[in-house]
C-alpha positions in Angstrom: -13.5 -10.3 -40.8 -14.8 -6.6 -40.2 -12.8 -5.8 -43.2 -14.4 -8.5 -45.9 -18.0 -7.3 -44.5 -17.2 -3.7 -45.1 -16.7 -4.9 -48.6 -20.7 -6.0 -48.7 -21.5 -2.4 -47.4 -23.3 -1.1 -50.3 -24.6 -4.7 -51.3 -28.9 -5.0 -51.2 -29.9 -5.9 -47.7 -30.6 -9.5 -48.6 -26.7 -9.9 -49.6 -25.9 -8.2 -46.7 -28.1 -10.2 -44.4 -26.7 -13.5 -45.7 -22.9 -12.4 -45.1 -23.8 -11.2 -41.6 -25.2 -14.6 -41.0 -22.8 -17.0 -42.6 -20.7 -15.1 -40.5 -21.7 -15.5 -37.6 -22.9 -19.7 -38.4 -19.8 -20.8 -39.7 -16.4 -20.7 -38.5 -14.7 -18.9 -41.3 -12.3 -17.2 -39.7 -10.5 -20.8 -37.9 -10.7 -22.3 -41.5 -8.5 -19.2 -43.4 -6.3 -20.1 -40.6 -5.1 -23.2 -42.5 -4.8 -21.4 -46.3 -0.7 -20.9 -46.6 -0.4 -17.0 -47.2 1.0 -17.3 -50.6 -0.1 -19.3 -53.5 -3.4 -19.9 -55.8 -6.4 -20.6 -54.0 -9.9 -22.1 -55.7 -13.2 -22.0 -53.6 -15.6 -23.8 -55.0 -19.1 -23.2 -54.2 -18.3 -19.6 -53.1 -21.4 -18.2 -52.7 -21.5 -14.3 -52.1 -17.4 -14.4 -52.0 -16.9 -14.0 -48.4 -14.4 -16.4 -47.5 -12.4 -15.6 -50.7 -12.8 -12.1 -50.0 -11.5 -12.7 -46.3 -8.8 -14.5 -48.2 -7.6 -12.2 -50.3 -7.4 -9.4 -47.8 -5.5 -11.2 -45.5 -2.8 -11.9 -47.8 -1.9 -9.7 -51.4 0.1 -13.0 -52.0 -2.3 -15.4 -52.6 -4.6 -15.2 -56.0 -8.0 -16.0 -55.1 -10.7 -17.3 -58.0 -14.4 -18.5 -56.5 -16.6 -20.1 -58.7 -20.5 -21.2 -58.0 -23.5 -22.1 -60.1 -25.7 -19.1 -59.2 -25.1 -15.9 -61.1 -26.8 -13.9 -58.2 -24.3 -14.8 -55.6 -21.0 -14.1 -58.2 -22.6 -10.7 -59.0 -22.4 -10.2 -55.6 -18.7 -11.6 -55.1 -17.4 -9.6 -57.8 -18.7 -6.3 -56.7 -18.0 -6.4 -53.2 -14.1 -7.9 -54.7 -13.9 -5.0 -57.0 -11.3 -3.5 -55.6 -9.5 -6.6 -54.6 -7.0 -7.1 -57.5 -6.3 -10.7 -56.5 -9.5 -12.3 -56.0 -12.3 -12.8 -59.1 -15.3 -14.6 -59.6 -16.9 -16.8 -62.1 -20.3 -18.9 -62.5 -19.7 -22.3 -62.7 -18.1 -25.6 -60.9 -14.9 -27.6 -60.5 -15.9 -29.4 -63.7 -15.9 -25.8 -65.1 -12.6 -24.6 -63.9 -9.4 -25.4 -66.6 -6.5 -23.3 -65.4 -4.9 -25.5 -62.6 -3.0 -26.8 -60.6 -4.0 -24.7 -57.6 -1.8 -24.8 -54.4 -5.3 -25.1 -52.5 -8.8 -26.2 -53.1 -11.6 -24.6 -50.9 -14.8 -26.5 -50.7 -17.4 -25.0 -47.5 -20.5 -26.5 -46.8 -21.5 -27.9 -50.7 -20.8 -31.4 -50.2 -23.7 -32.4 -48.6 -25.7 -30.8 -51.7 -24.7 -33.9 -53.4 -25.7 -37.4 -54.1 -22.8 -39.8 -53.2 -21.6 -40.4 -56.7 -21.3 -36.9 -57.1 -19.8 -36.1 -54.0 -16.4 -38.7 -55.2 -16.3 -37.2 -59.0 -16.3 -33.4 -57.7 -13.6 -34.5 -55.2 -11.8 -36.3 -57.7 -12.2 -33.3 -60.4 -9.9 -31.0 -57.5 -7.7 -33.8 -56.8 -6.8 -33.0 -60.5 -6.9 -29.2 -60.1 -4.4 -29.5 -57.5 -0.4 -29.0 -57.3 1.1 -32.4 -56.4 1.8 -31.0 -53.2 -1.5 -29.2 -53.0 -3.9 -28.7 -50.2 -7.8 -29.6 -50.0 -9.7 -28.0 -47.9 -13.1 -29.8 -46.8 -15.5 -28.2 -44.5 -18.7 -29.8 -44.2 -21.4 -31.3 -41.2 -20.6 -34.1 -38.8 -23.9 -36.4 -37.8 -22.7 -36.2 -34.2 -24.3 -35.1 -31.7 -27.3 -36.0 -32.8 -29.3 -32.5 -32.0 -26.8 -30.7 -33.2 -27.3 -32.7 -36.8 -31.0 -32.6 -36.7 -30.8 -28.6 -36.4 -28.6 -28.1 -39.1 -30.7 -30.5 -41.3 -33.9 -29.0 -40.6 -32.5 -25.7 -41.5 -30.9 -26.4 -44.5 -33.7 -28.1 -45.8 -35.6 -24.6 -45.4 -32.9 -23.6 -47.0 -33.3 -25.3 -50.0 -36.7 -25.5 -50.5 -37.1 -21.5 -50.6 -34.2 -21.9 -53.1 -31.6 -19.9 -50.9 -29.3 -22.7 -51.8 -29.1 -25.0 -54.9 -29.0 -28.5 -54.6 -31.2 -32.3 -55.4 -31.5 -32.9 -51.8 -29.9 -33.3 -48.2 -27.1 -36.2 -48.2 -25.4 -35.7 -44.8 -22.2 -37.8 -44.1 -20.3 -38.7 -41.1 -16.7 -37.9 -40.2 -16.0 -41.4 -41.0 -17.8 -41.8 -44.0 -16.2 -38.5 -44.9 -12.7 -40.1 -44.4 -13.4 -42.9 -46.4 -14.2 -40.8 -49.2 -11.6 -38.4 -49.1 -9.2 -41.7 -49.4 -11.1 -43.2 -52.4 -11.0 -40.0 -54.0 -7.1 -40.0 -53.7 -6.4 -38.1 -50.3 -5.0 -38.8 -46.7 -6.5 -35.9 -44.7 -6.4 -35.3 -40.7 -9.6 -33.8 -39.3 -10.2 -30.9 -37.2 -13.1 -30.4 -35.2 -14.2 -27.0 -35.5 -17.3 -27.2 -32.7 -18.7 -24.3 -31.0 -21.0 -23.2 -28.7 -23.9 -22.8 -31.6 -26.0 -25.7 -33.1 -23.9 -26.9 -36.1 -21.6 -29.6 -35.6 -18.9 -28.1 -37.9 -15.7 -30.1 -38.5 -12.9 -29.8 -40.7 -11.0 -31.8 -43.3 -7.3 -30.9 -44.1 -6.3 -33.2 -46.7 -3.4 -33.8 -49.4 -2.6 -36.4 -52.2 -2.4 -39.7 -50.6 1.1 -40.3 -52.4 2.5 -37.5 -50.7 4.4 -38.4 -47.7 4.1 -36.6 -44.4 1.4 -35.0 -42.2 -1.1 -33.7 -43.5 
């Protein structure tokens, strides 16, 4: 991770503030853990580019393309990438992106952003960006425990009303609801519980086509 930060080293402070901290509040690090070392990888709603940065350093084998709706935060990507030959940057969305199938589909922290309905088409839309035997990964919020899911709501609703963050509102899911989803959007997926000793309760979804037979 020192590595993909160095990358941000010449960034303006604000950039480099919000890397330290999404650092240090989300798990990124456990997550790449899961991303085979070889094969195309989309992360949608990248942000700045650090997890596909962190990506793409880890492993020259794996092609690495973020996308995300604020030009600010590609800028950002793509300079701090620009000496990272397999990893680019793009504004835009999964409804955006044309060249699939991807061998895995990156989604941290954006679906809560989104109203329900929304939520199913965008994981439908990478269902369809995805190899046949392709991997989604989900990481989003759990409602449980309960202090843990009023912190991170509060906060993100700062969040998003100083306009760090893009979004129509606050639409929190459970794990279950979550599952139930992820299954009507065409996945089986296992989930990993990715809780730590800080105030979010982060959790996991590693999920594949539903027709594919196997663990996830």
């Amino acid at each position: 991770m020192a590595e993909a930060l160095a990358l941000y080293r010449d960034a303006p402070l604000p950039v480099r503030l919000h890397v330290q901290a999404r650092h240090w509040l989300c798990p990124l690090v456990p997550i790449a853990q899961h991303v085979p070392p070889v094969g195309r990888v989309l992360d949608v709603g990248c942000g700045h580019g650090l997890f596909g940065n962190l990506l793409a350093l880890a492993s020259p084998r794996r092609s690495i393309h973020g996308v995300d709706p604020m030009p600010a935060k590609i800028a950002a990507a793509r300079r701090a990438a620009r000496a990272l030959p397999n990893a680019t940057y793009a504004v835009g969305t999964a409804a955006t992106v044309s060249d699939g199938p991807y061998d895995v589909v990156t989604i941290l922290d954006v679906l809560y952003l989104l109203p329900p309905a929304e939520k199913r088409a965008l994981l439908e839309r990478c269902r369809r960006l995805l190899a046949p035997e392709g991997l989604l990964l989900l990481k989003t919020n759990d409602r449980t425990p309960r202090w843990k899911y009023l912190w991170t709501y509060t906060e993100e609703a700062l969040m998003t009303r100083l306009g760090l963050t893009r979004g129509a509102g606050l639409f929190f899911f459970d794990t279950a609801q979550h599952c139930a989803l992820l299954a009507e959007a065409g996945f089986r997926a296992r989930v990993v519980r990715l809780d730590t000793w800080l105030p979010y309760p982060h959790v996991l979804f590693v999920a594949r086509p539903a027709r594919q037979a196997g663990p996830a």
